[in-house]
N, C-alpha and C positions, 0 to 999 in steps of 0.2 A: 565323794560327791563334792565339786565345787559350787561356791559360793562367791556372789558377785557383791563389791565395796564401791558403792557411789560418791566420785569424789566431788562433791558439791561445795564443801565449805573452803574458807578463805586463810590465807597464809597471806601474814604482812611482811613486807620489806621495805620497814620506815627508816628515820633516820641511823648515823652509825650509833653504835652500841657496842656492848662489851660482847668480845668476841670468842668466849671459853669454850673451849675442846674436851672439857675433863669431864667425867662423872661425880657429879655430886650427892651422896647419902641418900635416903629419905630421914623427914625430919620425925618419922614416925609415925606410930598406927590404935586404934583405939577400936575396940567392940564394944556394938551397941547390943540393947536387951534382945534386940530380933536379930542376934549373930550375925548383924555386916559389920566386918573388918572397915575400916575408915580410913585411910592411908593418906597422906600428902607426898608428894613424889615431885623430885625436884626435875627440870627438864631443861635441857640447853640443846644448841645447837650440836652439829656433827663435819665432819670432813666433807667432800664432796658437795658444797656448798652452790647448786646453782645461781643460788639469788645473790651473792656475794659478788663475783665474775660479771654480772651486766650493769651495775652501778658505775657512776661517773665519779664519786668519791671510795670508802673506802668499803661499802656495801657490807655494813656489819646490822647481819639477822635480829629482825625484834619479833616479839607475840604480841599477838591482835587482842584486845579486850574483844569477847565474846566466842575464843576459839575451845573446842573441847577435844581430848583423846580420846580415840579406842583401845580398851588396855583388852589382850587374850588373859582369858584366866584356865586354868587344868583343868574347871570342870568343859572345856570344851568353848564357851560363851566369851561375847565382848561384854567389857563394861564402860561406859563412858562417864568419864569425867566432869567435873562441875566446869560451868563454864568461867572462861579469866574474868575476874572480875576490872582488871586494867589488862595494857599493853605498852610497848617500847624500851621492853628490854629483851636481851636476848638470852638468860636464865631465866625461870617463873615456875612456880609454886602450883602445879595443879592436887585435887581434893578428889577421890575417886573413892566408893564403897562395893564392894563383892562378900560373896558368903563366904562366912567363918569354914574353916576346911579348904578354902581351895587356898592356890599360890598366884602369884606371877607364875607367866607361862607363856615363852617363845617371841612376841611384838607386839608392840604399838605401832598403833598406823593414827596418822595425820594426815588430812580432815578425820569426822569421826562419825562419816557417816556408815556406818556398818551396824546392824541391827537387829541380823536375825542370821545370824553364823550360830552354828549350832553343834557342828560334831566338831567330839574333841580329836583334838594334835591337825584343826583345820590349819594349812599352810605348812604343813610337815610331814615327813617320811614320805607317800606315795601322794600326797595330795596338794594341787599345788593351788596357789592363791590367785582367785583374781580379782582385774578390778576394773571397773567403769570410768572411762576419760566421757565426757558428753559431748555430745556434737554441736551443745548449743548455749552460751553463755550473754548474761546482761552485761552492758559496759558497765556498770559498777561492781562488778566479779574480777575484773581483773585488769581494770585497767588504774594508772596511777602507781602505788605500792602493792598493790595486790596481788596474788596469784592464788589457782588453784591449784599448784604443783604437791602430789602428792609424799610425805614421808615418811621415813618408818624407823624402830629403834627397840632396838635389844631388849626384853620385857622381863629383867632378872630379878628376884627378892632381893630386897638391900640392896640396891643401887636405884641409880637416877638413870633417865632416857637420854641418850645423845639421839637425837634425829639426825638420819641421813636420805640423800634424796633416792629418788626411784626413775626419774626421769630428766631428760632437759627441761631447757626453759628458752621462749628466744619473745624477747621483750622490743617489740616491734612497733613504732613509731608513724604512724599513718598520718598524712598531712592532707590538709585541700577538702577535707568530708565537706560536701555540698550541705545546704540546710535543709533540703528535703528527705537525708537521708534516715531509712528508715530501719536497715538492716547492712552488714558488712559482710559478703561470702567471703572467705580467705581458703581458696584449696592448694595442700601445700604437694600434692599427687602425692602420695605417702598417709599410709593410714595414720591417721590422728586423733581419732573418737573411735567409742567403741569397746570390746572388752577383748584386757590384755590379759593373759595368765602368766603368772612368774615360778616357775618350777619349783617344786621342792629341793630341797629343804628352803624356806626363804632368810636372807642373811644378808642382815644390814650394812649396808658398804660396799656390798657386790650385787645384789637382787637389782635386777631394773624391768621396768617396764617400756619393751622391744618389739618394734614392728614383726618381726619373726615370729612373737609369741602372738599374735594378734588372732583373734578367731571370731565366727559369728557374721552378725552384717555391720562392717567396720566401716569407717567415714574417711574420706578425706579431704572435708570439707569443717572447716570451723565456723559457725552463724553467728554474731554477737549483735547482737537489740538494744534497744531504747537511747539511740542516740537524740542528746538535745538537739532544739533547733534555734543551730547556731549558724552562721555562713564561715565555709572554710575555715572550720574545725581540724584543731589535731590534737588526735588522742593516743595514749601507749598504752597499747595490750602485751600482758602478761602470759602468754599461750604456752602452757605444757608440753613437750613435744615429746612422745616416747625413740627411744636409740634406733636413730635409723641412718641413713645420710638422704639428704635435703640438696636439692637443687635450685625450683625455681620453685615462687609462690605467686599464686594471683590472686590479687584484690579488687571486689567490684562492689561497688555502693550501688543497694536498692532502693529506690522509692516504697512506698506505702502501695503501690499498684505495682509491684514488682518490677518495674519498668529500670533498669540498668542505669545510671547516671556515671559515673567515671570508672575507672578500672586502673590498675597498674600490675605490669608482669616484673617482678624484679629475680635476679640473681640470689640465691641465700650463702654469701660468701665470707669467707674466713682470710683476712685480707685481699688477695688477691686468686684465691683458688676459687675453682665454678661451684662448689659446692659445702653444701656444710655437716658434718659427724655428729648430730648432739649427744653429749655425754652429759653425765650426774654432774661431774665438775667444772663444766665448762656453758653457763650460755653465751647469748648472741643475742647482739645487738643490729638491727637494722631497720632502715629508714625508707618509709616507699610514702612515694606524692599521688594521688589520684587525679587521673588528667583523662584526655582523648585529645586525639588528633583529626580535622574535620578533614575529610575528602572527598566532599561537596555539602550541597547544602542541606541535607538532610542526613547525611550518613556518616557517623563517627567510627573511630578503631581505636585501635592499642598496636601497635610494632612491635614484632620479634625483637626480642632481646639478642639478637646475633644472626648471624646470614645463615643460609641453609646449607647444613654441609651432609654429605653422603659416604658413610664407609660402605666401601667399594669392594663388590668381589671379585676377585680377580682370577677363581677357580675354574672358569670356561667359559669367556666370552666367546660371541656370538659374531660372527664378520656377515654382513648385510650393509649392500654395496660397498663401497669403500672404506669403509671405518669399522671398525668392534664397537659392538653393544656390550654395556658392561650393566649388571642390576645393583643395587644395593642393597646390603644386610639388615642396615638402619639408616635412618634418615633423623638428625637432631638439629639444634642453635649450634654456633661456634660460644666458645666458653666465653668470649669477650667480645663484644661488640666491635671493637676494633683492632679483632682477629680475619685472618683472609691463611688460604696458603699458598706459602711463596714457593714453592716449587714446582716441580713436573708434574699433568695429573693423567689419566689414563692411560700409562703407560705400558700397564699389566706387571706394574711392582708397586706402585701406588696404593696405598689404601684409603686413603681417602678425597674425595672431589667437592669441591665447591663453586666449579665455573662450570655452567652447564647448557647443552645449544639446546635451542626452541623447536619442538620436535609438532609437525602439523595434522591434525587429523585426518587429511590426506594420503598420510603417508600411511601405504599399504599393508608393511610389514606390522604383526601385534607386537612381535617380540622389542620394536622397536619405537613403538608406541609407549609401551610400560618402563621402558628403561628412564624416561623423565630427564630426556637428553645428558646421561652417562653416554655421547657415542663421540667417536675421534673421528667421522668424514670432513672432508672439507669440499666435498660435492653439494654444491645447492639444491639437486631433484633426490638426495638423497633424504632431506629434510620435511619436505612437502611435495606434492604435487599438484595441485588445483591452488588459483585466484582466490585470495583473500580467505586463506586456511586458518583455522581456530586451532587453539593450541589443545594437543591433543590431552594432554592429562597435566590440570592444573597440578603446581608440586604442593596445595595442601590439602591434596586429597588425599597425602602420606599420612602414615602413624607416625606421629616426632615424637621422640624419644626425650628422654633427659638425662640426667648423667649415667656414667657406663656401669655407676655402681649403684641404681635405679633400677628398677623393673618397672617402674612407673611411663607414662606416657600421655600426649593428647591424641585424642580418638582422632580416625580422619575425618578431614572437613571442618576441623575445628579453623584453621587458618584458610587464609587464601592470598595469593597473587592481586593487590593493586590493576585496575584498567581500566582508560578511560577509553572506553569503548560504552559506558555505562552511565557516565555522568559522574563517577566518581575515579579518582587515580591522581598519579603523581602531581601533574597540573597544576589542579585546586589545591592541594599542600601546598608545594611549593609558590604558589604565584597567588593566589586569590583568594583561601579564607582570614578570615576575620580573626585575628589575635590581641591580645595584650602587646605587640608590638613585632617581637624576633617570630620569622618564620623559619629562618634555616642561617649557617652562616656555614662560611669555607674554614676550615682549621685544621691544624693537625694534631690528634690525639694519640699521646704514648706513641708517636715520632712515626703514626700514619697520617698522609694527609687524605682528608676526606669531606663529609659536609655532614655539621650540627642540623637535625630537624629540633624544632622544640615544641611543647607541645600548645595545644590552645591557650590554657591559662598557666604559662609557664611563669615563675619566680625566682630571679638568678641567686644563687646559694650565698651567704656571705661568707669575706676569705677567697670567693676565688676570683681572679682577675675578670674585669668586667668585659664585653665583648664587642670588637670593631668589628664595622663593616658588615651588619647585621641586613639581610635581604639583599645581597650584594651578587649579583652573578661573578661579578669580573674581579671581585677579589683575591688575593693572593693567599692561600691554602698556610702562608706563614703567620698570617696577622696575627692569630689565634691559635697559642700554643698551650699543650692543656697537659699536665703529667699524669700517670694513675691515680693519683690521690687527687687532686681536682676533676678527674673525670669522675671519679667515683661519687661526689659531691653533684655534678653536676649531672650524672645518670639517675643517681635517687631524688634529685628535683623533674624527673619526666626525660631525660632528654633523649635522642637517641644520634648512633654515632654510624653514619654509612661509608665504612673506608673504602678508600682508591683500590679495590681489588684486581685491576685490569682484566685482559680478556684472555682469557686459552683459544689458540688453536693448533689442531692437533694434540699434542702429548704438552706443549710448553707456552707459560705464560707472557703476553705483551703487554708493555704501558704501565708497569705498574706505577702508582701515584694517581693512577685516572680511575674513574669508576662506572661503569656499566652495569644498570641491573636492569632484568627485564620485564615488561609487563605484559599482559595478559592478551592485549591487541595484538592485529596481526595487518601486516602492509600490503604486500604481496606475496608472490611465487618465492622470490629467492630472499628476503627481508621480512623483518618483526618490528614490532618497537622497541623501545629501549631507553630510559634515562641514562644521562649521560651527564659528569661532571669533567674536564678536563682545565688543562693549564688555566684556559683563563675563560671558561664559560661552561652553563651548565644548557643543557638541554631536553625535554621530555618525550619528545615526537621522533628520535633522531631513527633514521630506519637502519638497522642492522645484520648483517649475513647471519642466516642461524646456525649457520655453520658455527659461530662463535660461539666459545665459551663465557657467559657471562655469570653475572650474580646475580642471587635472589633473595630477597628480604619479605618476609611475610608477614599478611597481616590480620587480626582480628576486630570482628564484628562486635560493638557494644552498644 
């Protein structure tokens, strides 16, 4: 029978401290006249030291005054330990009593909330352990030095506990909190609340707690409450994350009336790769700003974190009129913002497409409706047929995926296509809402050129070169040279990077250095709309052959 361990209580990670590996004695044990054994049991740290790894110094572990263990004992029972009466070291003294007859037996687990475990050799031989991450924590749980990351440690007579971890830890740095806020959703699509079970035998140093093992009705969503009211707040949350790989997280600040206030979608990146591994020994540090971008006067988003890219199958396209339909397997972001691809695409060896023609609801064929313009005609009647045709299948009406090593997703309709056919689209971004100042600027990032949006209440990062030519149409795409490591700074301040992707047609790209993405309007019979940035101007209205392959950048509702 399993038994579920509520990890509620808190684990410090105050200043450095002394950093010991060893097993230290107990200092010994005494029975009282009602036969509890009395023990003092010395405790330190262990290897695989998550809290260690995200610190800016030299992250040496200390105990909290008020933390207590669960100690297993043979007769089958937890007992828990007196509580620290100090903390800020990272050895300490716990005081625990059990009945006369039993032993130590098999772990300690940290927090200590476990309570009512009751059959003996629980967590051993056929039976395996679980345990409860919550799906919902106070900002004074864990943010600052805090975590509720839980650990565990070898439970032998005569010896001391070395704690080791059970899961990540990714110590996330949230800027811009409005002062209305009332609540933080953080979904990282990856279960992350919920009960995990850790297989038998369980064994300190190897047992972790693993999206695999997850069972039950699991979360992927972390809630944290009781933020002050402060203006443009930033606070660091401590979030437990059990062994999974991490791609993208979204953050959206609630009001008191649930009403959405800023959001940010960021990257969970391990220098420069799309995604992140958490392991026992390793966390992560990263930084997301809460912004919107206005694109009109009533209605805010959030921008994909990368243009839409489509792996392509190439196992029986479809020829309808002049060109092959191709469908796609998945539909996700590119891993960088100012990723594009630079080669050939529907070639029928291709496997993957990012420039894609505007396919019109006129146009008769389904199969060539759903393809989300995967097609290589260069026929105009092949496109649409009727006067001022609507695009047949917006592309965020897709499931987008997240990384390959993921099974996570956003549901469709989560995203959509920009258009000002509405009152809202590129337009008003670009030209007419109300900022702190920068609206867009021309640059070239990681040696594409393309154009900075920024966001409403954007904040330039310090360290990195300050920005010419800000609202500039006819600026030179060179003014503004940004490397990865300042984009990266300047991505976790809101920003977003639209590169020069040029256009495909047929099977091969033109222009690259210029940029064409499409929007949702529609011109006429042989023409769509289309933003458009070139050599030395940018444009929003420009009408475009749909024949062409363009890019698309999507966006969400906040």
């Amino acid at each position: 029978m399993k038994k579920t361990l509520s990890i509620i209580a808190l684990l410090a990670i105050a200043a450095p401290a002394c950093n010991r590996l060893d097993i230290v004695p107990d200092d010994g044990e005494s029975v009282s006249a009602d036969c509890m054994i009395t023990e003092t049991i010395i405790a330190t740290e262990g290897e695989g030291r998550t809290k260690v790894s995200i610190r800016e110094d030299n992250g040496g572990f200390t105990w909290d005054a008020g933390d207590k263990v669960a100690m297993h004992a043979s007769n089958g029972e937890y007992y828990v330990t007196e509580e620290l009466g100090s903390g800020g070291t990272g050895t300490c003294t716990f005081t625990i009593s059990y009945p006369q007859g039993c032993v130590r037996d098999a772990f300690a687990i940290f927090p200590s909330s476990i309570v009512s475990a009751t059959e003996v050799n629980y967590g051993q031989g056929s039976q395996s352990l679980d345990v409860m991450l919550p799906d919902s924590y106070s900002l004074s749980q864990i943010s600052g030095a805090k975590t509720p990351c839980p650990m565990i440690a070898i439970n032998e007579p005569g010896s001391g506990w070395v704690f080791k971890q059970l899961c990540g830890l990714l110590r996330l740095t949230v800027k811009a909190i409005p002062e209305e806020t009332s609540y933080l959703k953080i979904d990282f699509h990856q279960y992350v609340a919920g009960k995990f079970s850790i297989p038998s035998p369980v064994e300190p140093g190897t047992s972790t707690i693993a999206v695999q093992n997850a069972s039950g009705s699991n979360s992927t969503v972390i809630t944290v409450t009781d933020f002050p009211d402060a203006a443009d707040a930033t606070c660091t949350l401590n979030i437990p994350l059990p062994i999974a790989t991490y791609d993208i997280v979204d953050i959206t600040a609630y009001d008191s009336y649930d009403n959405a206030l800023l959001s940010s979608t960021r990257r969970i990146r391990s220098e420069y790769d799309p995604s992140y591994t958490a392991s026992r020994a390793h966390g992560k540090k990263l930084t997301a700003t809460l912004v919107s971008f206005s694109v009109s006067s009533t209605k805010k988003v959030i921008i994909a974190p990368g243009n839409l890219v489509a792996k392509v199958d190439n196992s029986s396209p479809n020829r309808v009129g002049d060109g092959d339909v191709y469908s796609a397997s998945k539909w996700y972001f590119a891993d960088h913002q100012y990723d594009f691809n630079e080669d050939d695409e529907l070639d029928g060896t291709h496997t993957i497409c990012d420039h894609f023609g505007w396919i019109g609801a006129g146009t008769s064929d389904q199969t060539l409706k759903e393809s989300y313009g995967l097609y290589s005609s260069r026929k105009d009647d092949d496109y649409s047929t009727t006067s001022e045709d609507i695009l047949a299948n917006d592309w965020g009406k897709n499931v987008i995926c997240l990384s390959s090593a993921s099974e996570s997703s956003y549901p469709s309709d989560t995203w959509r296509t920009l258009r000002d056919d509405s009152g809202d689209g590129w337009s008003f971004l670009f030209k007419y809402r109300s900022t702190s100042g920068a609206r867009f600027a021309r640059a070239t990032v990681a040696d594409k050129a393309g154009v900075i949006i920024f966001p409403d209440n954007y904040s330039h990062p310090s360290g990195v070169d300050d920005l010419q030519q800000i609202n500039n149409f006819d600026a030179s795409f060179e003014i503004n040279k940004y490397d990865e490591v300042a984009w990266e700074a300047m991505e976790a301040a809101g920003c977003v990077f639209l590169p020069g992707a040029g256009r495909r047609m047929d099977f091969e790209l033109f222009n690259p250095g210029e940029g064409y993405y499409w929007m949702k309007s529609s011109k006429e019979v042989e023409c769509a709309f289309a933003s458009a940035f070139v050599n030395h101007s940018c444009y929003f209205t420009g009408e475009m052959h749909r024949y062409y392959g363009c890019s698309v950048r999507l966006v969400r509702d906040i």
